[in-house]
C-alpha angles and dihedrals in degrees: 000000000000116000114008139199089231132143099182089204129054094266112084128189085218143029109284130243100233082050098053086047103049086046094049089038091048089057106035097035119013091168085074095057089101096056087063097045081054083056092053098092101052125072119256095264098054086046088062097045092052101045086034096057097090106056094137101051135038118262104229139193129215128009129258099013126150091228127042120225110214111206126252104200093076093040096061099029093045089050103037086047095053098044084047089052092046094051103038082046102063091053099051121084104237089233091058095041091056093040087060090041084053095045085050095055088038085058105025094227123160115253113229106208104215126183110212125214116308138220122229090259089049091056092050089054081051101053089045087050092056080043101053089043097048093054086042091058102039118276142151104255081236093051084050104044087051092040079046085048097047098048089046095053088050095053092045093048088049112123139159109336102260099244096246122242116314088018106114095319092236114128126205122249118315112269093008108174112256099039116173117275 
């Protein structure tokens, strides 16, 4: 896959992808909540490769309906993971990408896609990116431009990674925005 985003180990240098996703999803689409806590489980690769399966056709919920519901979760994960991808890319020597691509495999540890902090440019690509996806797949321009929003406010608000349960035991700031669900 070339460069990666990649930190083979918990602790990231960025926000990570899955992250960004649980928290818009949470707020866009809450009924898909489910759908990410399935992906829990894979690593962020494979979960490319299965929401990403479908790039041709809507995915779609119910059946029957009048309306099809076209389905938030791969909109924002295919298109933060591959703007992650393109900007931690072109920072990373190729070499040093494939010799981590190599220790992973070595070690067949999962890799953890992160997105580091972002300029105000960055998070345009970004928004464009959710933009471009969600008409690919399907979407009405309004859902996308508040999926794009919401995935650009998250980015912006990112901050430090929170240390998990049983960690430090130091929290961030009280009623900081993007708590765990």
């Amino acid at each position: 896959m070339g460069s990666e985003a990649v930190r083979p180990d918990s602790r990231t240098d960025g926000t990570r992808v899955r992250d960004v996703v649980r928290d818009v999803v949470a707020e866009v689409a809450p009924e898909e909540l489910p759908l990410v806590a399935g992906l829990v489980g894979v690593d962020d690769a494979t979960a490319v490769r299965r929401l990403g399966g479908h790039s041709r056709r809507r995915e779609t919920l119910g059946f029957g309906l009048g309306e099809v519901a076209v389905l938030v979760t791969p909109v924002v994960w295919l298109a933060v993971d591959q703007v992650a991808q393109r900007i931690v890319g072109a920072s990373v020597d190729g070499a040093v990408g494939r010799a981590g691509s190599a220790m992973r495999k070595l070690f067949r540890r999962p890799a953890v896609v992160t997105v580091p902090p972002l300029t105000r440019e960055q998070l345009a690509e970004v928004r464009e990116s959710v933009m471009e996806t969600a008409a690919h797949r399907g979407l009405e321009k309004d859902r996308a431009s508040t999926i794009a929003d919401a995935v650009v406010a998250r980015l912006a608000l990112a901050g430090p990674e929170r240390p998990g349960p049983g960690a430090s035991g130091q929290e961030g700031p009280a009623g900081a925005a993007g708590g765990e669900a």
